[in-house]
C-alpha positions in Angstrom: -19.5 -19.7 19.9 -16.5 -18.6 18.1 -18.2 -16.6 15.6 -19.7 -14.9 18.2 -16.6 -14.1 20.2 -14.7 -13.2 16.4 -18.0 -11.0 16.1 -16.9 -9.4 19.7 -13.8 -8.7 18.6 -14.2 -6.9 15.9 -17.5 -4.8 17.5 -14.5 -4.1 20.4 -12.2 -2.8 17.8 -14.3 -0.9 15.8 -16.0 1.0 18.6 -11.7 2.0 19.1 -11.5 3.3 15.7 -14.9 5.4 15.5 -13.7 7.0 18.4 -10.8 7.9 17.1 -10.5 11.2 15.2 -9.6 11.1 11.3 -6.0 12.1 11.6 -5.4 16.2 11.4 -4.4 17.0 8.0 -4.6 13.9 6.0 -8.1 14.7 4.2 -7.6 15.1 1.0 -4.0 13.5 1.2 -2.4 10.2 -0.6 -0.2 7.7 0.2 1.1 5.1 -2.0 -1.2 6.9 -4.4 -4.6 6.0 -2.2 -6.7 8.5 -1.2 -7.0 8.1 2.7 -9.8 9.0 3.0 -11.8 7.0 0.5 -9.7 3.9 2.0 -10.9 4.9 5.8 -15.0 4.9 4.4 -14.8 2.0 2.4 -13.2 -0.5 5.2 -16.2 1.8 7.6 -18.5 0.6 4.6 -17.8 -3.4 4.6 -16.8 -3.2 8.6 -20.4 -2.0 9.5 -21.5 -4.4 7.1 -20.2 -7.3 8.4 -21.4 -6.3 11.7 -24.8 -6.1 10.6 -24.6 -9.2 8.6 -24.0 -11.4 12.2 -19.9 -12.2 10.2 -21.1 -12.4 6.5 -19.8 -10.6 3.2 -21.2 -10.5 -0.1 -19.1 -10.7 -2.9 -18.6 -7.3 -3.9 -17.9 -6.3 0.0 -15.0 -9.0 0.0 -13.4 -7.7 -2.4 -13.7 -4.2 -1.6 -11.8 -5.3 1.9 -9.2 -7.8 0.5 -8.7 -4.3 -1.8 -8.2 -2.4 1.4 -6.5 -4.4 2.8 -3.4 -4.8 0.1 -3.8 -0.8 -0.1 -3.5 -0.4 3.8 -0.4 -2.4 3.7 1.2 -0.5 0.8 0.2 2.8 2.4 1.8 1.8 6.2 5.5 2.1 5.3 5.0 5.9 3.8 3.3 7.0 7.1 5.6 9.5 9.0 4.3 9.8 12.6 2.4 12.9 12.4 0.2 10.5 10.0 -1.1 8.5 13.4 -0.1 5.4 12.0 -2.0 3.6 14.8 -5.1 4.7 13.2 -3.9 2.9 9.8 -2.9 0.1 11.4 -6.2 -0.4 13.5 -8.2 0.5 10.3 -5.4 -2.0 8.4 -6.2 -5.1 11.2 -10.2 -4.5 10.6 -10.1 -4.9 7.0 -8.3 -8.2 7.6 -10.5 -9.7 9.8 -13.1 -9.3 8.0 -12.3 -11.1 5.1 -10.6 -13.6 7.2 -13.4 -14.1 9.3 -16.7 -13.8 7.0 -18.9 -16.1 7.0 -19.2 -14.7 3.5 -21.6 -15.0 1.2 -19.5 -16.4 -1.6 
């Protein structure tokens, strides 16, 4: 039952972020030396991933997220508000649940 309800909340959250636009004139851009965009696909990558997985990582998708993760909190001080922190943030609390709440396959 909880898994299914963690499962919920992250499905709730994610629809949010899809329909969310990529924030105007941050392709291409950097912060705290991470390409955002590479950062926004891969947590898309292991998000969709764990949604299809029923709450379960592998390995390699972990790590990709607990990467994420540390980057998203590096990058969230350097975000002026034209930068839609929101969008980072969301996309930041994502990558965490995740790896907090996989099932994963270890």
């Amino acid at each position: 039952m909880l898994l299914i309800r963690m499962r919920e909340d992250v499905a709730r959250l994610w629809r949010e972020h899809v329909r969310a636009p990529f924030p105007g004139g941050l392709r291409g851009a950097e912060r705290a030396g991470a390409d955002l965009v590479l950062v926004d696909a891969q947590v898309a990558g292991v998000v969709t991933a764990w949604l299809r997985n029923k709450g379960a990582l592998d390995a390699r998708r972990r790590d990709v997220a607990l990467d994420c993760a540390a980057r998203l909190e590096r990058i969230m001080p350097t975000l002026g508000d034209g930068d839609d922190p929101r969008y980072w943030s969301r996309l930041g609390e994502l990558a965490r649940l995740v790896v907090n709440r996989s099932a994963g396959l270890r």
